[in-house]
Structure formats: C-alpha cells, structure tokens
PyMOL CGO cylinders between C-alpha atoms (Angstrom):
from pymol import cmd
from pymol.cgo import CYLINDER

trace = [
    CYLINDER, 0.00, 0.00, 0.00, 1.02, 3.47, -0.74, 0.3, 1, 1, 1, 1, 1, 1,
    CYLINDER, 1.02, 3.47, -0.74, 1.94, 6.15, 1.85, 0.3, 1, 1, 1, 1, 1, 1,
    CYLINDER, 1.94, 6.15, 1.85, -0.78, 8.91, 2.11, 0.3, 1, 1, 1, 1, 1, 1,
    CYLINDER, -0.78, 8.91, 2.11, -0.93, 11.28, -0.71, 0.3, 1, 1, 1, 1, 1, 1,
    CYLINDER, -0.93, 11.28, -0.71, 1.25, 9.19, -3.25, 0.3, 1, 1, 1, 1, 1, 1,
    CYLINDER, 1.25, 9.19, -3.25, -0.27, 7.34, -5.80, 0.3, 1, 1, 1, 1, 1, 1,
    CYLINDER, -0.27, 7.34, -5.80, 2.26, 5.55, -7.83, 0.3, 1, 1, 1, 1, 1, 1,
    CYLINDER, 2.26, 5.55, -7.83, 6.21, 4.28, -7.92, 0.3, 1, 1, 1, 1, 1, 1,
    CYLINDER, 6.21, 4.28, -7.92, 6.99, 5.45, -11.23, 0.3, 1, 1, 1, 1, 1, 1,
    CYLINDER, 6.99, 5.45, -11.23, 10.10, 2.92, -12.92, 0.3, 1, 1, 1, 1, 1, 1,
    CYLINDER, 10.10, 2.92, -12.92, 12.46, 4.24, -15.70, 0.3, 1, 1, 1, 1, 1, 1,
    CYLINDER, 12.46, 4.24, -15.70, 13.79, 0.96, -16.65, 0.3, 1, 1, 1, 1, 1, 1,
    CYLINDER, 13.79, 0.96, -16.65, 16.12, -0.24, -19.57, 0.3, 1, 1, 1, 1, 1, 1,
    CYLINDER, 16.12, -0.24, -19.57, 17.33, -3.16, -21.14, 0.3, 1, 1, 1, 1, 1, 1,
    CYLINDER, 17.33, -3.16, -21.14, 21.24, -3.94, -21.56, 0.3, 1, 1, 1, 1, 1, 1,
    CYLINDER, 21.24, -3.94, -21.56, 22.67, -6.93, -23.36, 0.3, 1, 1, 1, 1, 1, 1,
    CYLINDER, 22.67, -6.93, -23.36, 19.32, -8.73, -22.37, 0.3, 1, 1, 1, 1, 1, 1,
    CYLINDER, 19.32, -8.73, -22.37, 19.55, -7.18, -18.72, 0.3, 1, 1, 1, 1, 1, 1,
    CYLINDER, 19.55, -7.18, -18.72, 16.98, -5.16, -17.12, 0.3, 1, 1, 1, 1, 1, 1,
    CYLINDER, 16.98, -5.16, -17.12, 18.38, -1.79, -15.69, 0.3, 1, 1, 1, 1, 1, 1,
    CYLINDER, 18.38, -1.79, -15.69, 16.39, 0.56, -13.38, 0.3, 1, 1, 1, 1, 1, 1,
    CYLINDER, 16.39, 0.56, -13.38, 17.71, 4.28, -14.10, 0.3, 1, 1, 1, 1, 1, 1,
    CYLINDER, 17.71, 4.28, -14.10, 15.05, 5.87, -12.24, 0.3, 1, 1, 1, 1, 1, 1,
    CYLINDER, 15.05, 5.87, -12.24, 12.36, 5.45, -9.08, 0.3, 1, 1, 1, 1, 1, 1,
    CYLINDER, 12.36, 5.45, -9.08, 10.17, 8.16, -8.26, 0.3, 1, 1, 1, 1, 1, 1,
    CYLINDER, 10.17, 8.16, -8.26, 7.27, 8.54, -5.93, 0.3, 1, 1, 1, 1, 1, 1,
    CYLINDER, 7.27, 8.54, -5.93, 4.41, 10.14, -7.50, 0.3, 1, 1, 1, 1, 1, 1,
    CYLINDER, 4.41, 10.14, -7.50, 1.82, 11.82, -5.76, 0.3, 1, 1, 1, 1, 1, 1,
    CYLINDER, 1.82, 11.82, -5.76, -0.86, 11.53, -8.60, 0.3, 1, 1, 1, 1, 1, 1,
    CYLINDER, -0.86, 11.53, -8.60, -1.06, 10.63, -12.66, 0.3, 1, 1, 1, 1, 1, 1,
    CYLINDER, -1.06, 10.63, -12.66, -1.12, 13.56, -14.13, 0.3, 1, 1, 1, 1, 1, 1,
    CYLINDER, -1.12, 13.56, -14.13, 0.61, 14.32, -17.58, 0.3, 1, 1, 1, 1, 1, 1,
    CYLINDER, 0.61, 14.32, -17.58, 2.36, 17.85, -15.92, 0.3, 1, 1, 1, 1, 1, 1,
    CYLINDER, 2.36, 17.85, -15.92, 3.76, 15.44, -13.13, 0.3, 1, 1, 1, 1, 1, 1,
    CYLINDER, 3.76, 15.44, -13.13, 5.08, 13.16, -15.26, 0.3, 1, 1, 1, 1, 1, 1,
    CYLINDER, 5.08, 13.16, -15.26, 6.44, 16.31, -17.19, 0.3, 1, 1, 1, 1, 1, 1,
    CYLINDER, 6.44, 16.31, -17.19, 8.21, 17.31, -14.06, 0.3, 1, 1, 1, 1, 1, 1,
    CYLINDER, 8.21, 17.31, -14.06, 9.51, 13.77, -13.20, 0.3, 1, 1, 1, 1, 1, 1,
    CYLINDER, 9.51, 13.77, -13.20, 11.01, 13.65, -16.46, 0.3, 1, 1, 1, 1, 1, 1,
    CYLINDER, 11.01, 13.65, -16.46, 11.89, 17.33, -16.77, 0.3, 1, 1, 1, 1, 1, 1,
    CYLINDER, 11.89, 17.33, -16.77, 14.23, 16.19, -13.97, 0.3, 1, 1, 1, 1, 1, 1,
    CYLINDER, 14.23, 16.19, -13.97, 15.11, 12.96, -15.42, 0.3, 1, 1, 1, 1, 1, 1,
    CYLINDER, 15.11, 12.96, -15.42, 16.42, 15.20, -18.88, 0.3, 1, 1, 1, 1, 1, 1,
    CYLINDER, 16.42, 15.20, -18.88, 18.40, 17.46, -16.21, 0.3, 1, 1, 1, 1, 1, 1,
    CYLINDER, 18.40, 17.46, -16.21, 19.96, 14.88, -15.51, 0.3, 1, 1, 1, 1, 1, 1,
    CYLINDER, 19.96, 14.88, -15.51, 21.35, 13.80, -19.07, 0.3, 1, 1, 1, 1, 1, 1,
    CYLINDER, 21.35, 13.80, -19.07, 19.11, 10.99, -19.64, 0.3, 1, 1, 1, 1, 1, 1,
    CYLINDER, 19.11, 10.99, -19.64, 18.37, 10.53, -23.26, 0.3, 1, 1, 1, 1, 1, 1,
    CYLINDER, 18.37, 10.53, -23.26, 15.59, 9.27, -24.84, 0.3, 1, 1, 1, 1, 1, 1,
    CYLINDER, 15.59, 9.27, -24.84, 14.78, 7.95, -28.10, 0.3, 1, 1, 1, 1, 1, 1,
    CYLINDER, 14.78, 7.95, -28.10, 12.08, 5.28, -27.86, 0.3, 1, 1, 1, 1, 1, 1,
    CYLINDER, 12.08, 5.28, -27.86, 10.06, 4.23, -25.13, 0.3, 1, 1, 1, 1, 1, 1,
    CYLINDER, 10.06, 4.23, -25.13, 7.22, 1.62, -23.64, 0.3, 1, 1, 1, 1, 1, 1,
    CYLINDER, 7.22, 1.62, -23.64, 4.97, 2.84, -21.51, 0.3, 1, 1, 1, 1, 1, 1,
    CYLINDER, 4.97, 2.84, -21.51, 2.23, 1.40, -19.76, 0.3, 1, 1, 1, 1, 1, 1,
    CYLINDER, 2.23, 1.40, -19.76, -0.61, 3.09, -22.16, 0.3, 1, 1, 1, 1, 1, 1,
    CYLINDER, -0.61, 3.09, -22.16, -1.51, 6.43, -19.71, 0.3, 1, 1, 1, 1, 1, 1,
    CYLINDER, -1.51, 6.43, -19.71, -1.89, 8.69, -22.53, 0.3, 1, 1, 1, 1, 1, 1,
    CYLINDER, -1.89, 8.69, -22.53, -0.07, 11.34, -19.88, 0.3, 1, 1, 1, 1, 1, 1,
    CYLINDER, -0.07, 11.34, -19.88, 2.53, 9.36, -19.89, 0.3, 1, 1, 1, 1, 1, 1,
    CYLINDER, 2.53, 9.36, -19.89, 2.92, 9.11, -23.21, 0.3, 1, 1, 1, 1, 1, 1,
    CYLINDER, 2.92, 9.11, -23.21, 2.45, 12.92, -24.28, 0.3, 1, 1, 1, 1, 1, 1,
    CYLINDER, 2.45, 12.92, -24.28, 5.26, 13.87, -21.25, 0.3, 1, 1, 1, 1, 1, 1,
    CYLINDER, 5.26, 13.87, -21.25, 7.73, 11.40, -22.82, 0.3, 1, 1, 1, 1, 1, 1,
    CYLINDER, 7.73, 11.40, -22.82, 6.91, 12.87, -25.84, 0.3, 1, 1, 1, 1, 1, 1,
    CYLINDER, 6.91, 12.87, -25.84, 6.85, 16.50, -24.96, 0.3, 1, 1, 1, 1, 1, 1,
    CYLINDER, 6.85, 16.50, -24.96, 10.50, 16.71, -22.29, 0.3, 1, 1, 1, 1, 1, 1,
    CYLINDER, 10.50, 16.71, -22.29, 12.34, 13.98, -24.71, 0.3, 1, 1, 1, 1, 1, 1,
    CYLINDER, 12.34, 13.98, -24.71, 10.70, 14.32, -28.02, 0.3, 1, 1, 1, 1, 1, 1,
    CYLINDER, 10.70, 14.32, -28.02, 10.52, 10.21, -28.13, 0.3, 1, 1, 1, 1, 1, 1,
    CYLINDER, 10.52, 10.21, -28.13, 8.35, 8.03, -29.67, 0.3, 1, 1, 1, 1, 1, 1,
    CYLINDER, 8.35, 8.03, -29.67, 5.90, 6.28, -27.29, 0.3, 1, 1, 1, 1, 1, 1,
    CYLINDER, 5.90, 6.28, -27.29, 4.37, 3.20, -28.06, 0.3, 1, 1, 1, 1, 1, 1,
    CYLINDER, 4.37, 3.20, -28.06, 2.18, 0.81, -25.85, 0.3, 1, 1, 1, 1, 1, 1,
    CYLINDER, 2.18, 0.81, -25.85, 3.48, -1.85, -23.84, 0.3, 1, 1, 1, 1, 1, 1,
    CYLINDER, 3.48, -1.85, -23.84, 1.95, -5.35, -25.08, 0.3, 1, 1, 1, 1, 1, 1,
    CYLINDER, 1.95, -5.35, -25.08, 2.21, -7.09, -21.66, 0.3, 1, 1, 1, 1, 1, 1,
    CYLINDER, 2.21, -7.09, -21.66, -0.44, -4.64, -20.38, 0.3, 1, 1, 1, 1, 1, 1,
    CYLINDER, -0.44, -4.64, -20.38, -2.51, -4.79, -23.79, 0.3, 1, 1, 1, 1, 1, 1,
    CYLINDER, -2.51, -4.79, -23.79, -2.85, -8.42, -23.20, 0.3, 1, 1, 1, 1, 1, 1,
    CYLINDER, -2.85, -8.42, -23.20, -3.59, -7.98, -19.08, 0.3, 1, 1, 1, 1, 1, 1,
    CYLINDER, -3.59, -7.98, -19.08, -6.19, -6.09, -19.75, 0.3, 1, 1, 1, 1, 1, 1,
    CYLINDER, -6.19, -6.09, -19.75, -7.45, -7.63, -22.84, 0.3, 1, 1, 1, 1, 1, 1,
    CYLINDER, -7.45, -7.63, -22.84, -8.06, -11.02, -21.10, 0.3, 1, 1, 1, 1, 1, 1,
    CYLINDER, -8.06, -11.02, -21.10, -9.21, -9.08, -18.05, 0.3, 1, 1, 1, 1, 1, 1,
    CYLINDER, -9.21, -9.08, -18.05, -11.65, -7.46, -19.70, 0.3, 1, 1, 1, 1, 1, 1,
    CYLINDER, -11.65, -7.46, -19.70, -13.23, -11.04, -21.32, 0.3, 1, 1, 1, 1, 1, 1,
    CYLINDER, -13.23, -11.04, -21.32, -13.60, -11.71, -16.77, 0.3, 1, 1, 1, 1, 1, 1,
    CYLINDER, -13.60, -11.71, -16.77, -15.43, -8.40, -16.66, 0.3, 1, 1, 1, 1, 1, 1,
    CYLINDER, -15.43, -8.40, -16.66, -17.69, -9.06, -19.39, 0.3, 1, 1, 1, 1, 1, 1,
    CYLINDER, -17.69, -9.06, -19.39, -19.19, -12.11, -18.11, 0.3, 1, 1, 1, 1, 1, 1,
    CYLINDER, -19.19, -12.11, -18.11, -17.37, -13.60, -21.66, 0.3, 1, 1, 1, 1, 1, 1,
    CYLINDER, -17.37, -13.60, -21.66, -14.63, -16.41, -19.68, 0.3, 1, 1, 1, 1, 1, 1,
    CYLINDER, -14.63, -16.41, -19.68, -17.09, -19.41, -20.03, 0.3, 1, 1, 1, 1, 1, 1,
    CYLINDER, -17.09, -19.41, -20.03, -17.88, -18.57, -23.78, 0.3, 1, 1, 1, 1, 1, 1,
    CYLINDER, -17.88, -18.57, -23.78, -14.22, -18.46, -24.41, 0.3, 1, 1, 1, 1, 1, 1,
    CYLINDER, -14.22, -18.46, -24.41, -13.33, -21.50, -22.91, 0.3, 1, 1, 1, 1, 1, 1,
    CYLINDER, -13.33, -21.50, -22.91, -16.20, -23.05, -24.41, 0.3, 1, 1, 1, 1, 1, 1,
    CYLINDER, -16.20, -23.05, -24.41, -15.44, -21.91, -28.52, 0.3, 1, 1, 1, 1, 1, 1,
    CYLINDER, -15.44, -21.91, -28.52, -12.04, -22.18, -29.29, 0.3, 1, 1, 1, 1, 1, 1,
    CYLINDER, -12.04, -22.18, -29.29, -13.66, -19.92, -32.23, 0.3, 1, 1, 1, 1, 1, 1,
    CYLINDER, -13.66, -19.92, -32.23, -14.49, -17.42, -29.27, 0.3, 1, 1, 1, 1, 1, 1,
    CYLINDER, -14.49, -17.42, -29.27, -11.04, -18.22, -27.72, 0.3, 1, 1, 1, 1, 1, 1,
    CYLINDER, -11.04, -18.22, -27.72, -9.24, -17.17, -31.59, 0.3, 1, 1, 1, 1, 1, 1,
    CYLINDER, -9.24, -17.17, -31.59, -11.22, -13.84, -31.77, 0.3, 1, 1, 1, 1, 1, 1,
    CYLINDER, -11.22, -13.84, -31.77, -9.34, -12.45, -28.04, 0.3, 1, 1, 1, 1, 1, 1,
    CYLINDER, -9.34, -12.45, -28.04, -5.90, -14.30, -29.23, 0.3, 1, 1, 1, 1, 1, 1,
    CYLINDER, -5.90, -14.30, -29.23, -6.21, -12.22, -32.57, 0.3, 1, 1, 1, 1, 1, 1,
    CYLINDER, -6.21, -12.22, -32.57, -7.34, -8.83, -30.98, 0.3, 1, 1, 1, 1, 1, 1,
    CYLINDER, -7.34, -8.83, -30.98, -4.31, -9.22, -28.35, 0.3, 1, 1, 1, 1, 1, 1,
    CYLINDER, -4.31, -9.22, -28.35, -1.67, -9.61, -31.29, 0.3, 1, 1, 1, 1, 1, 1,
    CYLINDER, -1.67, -9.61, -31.29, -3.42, -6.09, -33.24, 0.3, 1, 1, 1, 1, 1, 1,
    CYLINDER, -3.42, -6.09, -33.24, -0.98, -4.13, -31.44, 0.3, 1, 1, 1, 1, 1, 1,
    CYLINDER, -0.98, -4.13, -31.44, 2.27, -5.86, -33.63, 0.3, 1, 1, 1, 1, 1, 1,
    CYLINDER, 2.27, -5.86, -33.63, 0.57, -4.17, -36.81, 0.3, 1, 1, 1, 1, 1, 1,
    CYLINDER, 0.57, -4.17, -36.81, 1.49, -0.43, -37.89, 0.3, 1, 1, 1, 1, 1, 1,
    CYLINDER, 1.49, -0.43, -37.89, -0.30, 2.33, -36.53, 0.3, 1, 1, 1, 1, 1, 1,
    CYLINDER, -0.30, 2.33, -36.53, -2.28, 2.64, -39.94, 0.3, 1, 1, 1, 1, 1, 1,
    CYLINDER, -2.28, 2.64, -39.94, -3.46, -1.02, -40.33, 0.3, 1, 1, 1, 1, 1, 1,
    CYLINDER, -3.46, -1.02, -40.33, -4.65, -1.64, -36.20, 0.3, 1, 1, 1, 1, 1, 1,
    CYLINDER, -4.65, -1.64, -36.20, -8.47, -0.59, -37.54, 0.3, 1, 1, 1, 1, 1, 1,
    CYLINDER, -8.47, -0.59, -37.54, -7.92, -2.84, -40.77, 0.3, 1, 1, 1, 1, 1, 1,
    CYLINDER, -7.92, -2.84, -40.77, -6.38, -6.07, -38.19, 0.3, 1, 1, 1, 1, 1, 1,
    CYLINDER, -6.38, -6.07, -38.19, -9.65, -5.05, -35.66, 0.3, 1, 1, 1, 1, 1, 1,
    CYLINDER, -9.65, -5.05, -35.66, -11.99, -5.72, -38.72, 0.3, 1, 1, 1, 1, 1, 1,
    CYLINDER, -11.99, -5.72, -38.72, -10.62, -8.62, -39.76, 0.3, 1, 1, 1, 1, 1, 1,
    CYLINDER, -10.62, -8.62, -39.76, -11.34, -10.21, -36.89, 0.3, 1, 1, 1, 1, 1, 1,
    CYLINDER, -11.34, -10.21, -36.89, -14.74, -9.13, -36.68, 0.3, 1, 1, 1, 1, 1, 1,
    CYLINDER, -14.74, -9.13, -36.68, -15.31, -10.76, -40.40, 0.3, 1, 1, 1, 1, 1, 1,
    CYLINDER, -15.31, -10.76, -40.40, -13.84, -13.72, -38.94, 0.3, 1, 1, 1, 1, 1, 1,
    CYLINDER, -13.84, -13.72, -38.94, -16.03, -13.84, -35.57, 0.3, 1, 1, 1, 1, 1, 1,
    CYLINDER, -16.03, -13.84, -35.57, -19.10, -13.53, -37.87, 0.3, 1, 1, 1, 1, 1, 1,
    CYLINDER, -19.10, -13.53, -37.87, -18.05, -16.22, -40.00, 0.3, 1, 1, 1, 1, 1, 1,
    CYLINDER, -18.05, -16.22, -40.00, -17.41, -18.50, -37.50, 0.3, 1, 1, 1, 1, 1, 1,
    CYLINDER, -17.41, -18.50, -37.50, -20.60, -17.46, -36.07, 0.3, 1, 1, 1, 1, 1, 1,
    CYLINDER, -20.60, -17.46, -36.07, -19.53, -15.80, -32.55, 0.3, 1, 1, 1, 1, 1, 1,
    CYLINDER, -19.53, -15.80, -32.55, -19.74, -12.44, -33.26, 0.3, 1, 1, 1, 1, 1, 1,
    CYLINDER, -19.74, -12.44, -33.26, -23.30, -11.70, -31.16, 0.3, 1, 1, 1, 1, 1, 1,
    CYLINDER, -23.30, -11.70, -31.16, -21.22, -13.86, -28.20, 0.3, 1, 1, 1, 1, 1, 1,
    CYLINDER, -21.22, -13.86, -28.20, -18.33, -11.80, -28.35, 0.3, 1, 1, 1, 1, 1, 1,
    CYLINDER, -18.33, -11.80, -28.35, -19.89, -8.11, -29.08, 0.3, 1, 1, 1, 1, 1, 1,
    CYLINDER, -19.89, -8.11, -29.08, -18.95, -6.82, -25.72, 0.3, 1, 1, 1, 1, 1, 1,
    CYLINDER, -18.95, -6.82, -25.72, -15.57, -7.74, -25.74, 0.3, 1, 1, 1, 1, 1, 1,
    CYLINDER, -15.57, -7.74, -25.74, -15.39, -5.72, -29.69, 0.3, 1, 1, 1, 1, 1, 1,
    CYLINDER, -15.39, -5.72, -29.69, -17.18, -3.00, -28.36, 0.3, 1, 1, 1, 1, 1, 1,
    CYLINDER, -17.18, -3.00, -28.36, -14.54, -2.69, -25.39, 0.3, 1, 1, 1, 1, 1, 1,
    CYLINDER, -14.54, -2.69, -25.39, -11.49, -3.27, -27.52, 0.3, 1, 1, 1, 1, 1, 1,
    CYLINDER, -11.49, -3.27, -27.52, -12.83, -0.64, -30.11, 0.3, 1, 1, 1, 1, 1, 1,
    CYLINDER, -12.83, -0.64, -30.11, -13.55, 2.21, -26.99, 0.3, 1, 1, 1, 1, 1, 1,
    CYLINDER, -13.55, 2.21, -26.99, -10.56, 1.38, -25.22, 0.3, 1, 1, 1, 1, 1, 1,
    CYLINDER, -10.56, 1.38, -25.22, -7.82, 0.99, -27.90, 0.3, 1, 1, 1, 1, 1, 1,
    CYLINDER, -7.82, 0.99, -27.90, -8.95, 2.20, -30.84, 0.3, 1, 1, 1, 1, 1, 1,
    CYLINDER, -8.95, 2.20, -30.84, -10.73, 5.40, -29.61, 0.3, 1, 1, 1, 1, 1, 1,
    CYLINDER, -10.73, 5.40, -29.61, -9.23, 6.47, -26.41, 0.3, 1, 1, 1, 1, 1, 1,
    CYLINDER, -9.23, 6.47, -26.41, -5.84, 4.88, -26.74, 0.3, 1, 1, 1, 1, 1, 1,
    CYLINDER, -5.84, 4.88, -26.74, -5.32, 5.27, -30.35, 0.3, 1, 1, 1, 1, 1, 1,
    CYLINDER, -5.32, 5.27, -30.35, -3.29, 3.24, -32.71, 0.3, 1, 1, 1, 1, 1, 1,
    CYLINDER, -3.29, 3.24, -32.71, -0.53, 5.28, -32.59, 0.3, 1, 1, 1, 1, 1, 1,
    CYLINDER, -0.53, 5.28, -32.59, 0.41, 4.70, -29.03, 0.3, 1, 1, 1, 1, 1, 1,
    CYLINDER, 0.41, 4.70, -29.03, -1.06, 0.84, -29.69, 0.3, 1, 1, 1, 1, 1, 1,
    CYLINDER, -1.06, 0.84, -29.69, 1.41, 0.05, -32.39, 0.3, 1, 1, 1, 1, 1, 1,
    CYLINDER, 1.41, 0.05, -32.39, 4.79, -1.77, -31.60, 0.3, 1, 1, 1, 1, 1, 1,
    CYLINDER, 4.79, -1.77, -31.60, 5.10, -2.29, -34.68, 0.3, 1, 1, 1, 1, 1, 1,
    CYLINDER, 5.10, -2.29, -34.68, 8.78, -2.78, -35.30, 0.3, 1, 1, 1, 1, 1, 1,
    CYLINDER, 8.78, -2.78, -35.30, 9.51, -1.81, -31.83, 0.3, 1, 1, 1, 1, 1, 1,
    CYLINDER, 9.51, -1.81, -31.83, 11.17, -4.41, -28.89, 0.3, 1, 1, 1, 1, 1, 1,
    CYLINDER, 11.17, -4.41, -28.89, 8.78, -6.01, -27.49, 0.3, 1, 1, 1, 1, 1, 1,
    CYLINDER, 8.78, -6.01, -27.49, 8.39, -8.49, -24.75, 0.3, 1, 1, 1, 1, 1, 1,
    CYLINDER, 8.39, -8.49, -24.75, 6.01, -10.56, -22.66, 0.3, 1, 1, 1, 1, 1, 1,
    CYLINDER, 6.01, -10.56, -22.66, 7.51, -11.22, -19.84, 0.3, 1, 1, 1, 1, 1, 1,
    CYLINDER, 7.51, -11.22, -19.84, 7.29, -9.18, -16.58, 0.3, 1, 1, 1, 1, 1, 1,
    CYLINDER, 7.29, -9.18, -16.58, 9.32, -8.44, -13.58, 0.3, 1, 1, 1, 1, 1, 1,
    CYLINDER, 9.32, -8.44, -13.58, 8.16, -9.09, -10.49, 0.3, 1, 1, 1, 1, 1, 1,
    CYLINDER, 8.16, -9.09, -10.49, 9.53, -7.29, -6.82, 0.3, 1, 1, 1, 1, 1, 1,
    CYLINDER, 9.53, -7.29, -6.82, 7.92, -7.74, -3.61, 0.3, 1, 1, 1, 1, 1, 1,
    CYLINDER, 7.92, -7.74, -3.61, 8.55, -9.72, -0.57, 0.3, 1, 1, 1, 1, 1, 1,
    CYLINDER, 8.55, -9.72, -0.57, 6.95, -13.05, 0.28, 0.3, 1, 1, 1, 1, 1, 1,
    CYLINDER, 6.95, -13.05, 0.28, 3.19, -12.81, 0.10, 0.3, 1, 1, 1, 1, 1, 1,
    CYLINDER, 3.19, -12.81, 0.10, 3.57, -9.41, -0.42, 0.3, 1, 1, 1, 1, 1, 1,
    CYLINDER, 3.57, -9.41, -0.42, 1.87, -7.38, -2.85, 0.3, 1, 1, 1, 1, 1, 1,
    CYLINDER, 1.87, -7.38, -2.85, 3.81, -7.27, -6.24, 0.3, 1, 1, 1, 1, 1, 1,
    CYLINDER, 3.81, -7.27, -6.24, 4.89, -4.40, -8.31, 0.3, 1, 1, 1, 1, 1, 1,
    CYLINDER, 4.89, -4.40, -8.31, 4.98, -5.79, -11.30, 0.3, 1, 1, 1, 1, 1, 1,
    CYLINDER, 4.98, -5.79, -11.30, 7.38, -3.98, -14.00, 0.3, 1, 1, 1, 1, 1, 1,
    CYLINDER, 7.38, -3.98, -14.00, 7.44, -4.50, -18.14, 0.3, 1, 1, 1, 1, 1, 1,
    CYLINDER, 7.44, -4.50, -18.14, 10.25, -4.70, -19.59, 0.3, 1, 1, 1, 1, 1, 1,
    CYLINDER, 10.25, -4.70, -19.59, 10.14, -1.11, -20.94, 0.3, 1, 1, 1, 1, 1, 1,
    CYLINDER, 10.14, -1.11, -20.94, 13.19, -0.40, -23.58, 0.3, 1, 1, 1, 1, 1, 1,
    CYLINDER, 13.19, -0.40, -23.58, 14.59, 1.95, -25.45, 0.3, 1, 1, 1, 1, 1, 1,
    CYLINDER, 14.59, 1.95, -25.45, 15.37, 4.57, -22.63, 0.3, 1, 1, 1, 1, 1, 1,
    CYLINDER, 15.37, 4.57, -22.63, 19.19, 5.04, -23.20, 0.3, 1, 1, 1, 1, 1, 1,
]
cmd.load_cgo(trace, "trace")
C-alpha cells in the first residue's frame, strides 16, 4: 500500500545486453501528464536521453515522454494483453471463451493487433470481426469488440497501440517480498 498522498512508484527501466536496468524510481503523488512532465523534466536534467520508449498506455505518460524527450511512445503489449483477457472476466465472456475455441481465436487475434502499424490496427480489428461472424460468434463476443474498439482504438489510439517494429516483450518483472503485494514492472526499452 502506498503512503498517504502518493499514488504511484513510477520505474524508468532499460534493457542492456538482455539485462533489465532501473535508471530511475520516483514517488508520484498523482497521474497527471504535468507530473510526469516534471519527473522527467528532472530525469532530462539529468542527461538521460531518450529515443524510444514503452509505456504502460496512460496517454499522460505518453504525451510527457513525448513532450521533455521528443521520443516516440508506443504501448506496452504485456499490459494490452492484461487487460485484454481481463476485460473477457469483466464481461461475463470467460465461459464462452473456454467453451469456442472460435471465441477463444477472436481475443488471441485482438491481443496480437498491437504488432501491426499504426495505420493497419483498424484494418487487423476488422478482420477479426469478419472472422467472428463467420465462424458465427460475433453476437457472443460483441462486448468484448465494443470494449477493444472504446478502449484501444478510440481512447488509446493506434498510434500509441502500435509496436510495430519496436522491442517487445512478454515477460514481466516481479519485486515484492513473500506474500507481499507485487509491483509488477514491463520490460520497458529503449530509454538510453
């Protein structure tokens, strides 16, 4: 649990001949995109230099790595797919995707949209509709398109979506004591 009035541990991390490097920790005291301009601000004081990075899809985030470095931000696809399966649990949808392995293909296809450009995510997101209707599981699985299309294709946007041609990874570090809760880090590159 965070201490009173912070919100976040916010981790600048970097990869090194297949190592994982913190650079940075800093306690945040809310989400905002001119805190994360400040953090950063600091971070760029520093001499930290920035090219590309991952970030965790907070469009904040993205705009202040964009706006102190001048980097490109793209989405990280460990939390694409968290959430993307998540959401199926929130829907009420787990027991028709464990039941239709057609069901099951339609999330497995929607998760891998982010590894297409920026200007083909709506094209791979219809595709998989056609499919869904042609295997006949569209009507089953219309809240989980009408939550990818809000979520990522509206209010994330397929330009922060996209890895396309970036590093990407799925696996995820994990730091916390036994039975403690986790903070769970990607893998996010491309800072140095």
């Amino acid at each position: 649990m965070a201490p009173p009035g912070l919100s976040q541990l916010f981790v600048v991390v970097t990869m090194y001949m297949d190592n994982v490097i913190p650079v940075a920790y800093a306690l945040m005291e809310n989400r905002l995109e001119a805190t994360y301009m400040n953090v950063l601000a600091k971070l760029h004081e520093l001499g930290l230099r920035v090219r590309n990075v991952t970030t965790d899809f907070e469009i904040g985030q993205s705009n202040a790595w964009r706006r102190v470095f001048g980097a490109t931000a793209s989405g990280c696809l460990v939390h694409h797919t968290r959430s993307s399966w998540g959401s199926v649990g929130r829907l009420g949808l787990l027991g028709a995707v464990r039941g239709n392995r057609f069901a099951e293909k339609c999330v497995q296809l929607l998760v891998t949209v982010p590894r297409l450009p920026a200007d083909r995510i709506g094209e791979g997101f219809n595709c998989v509709k056609e499919f869904a209707r042609e295997k006949e599981v569209y009507a089953a699985m219309y809240g989980f398109f009408a939550y990818f299309y809000t979520q990522w294709l509206v209010r994330v946007g397929p330009r922060l979506l996209s890895c396309w041609r970036r590093y990407h990874t799925r696996h995820v570090i994990r730091v916390g004591g036994q039975g403690g809760r986790c903070i769970e880090s990607c893998l996010h590159t491309g800072v140095l």
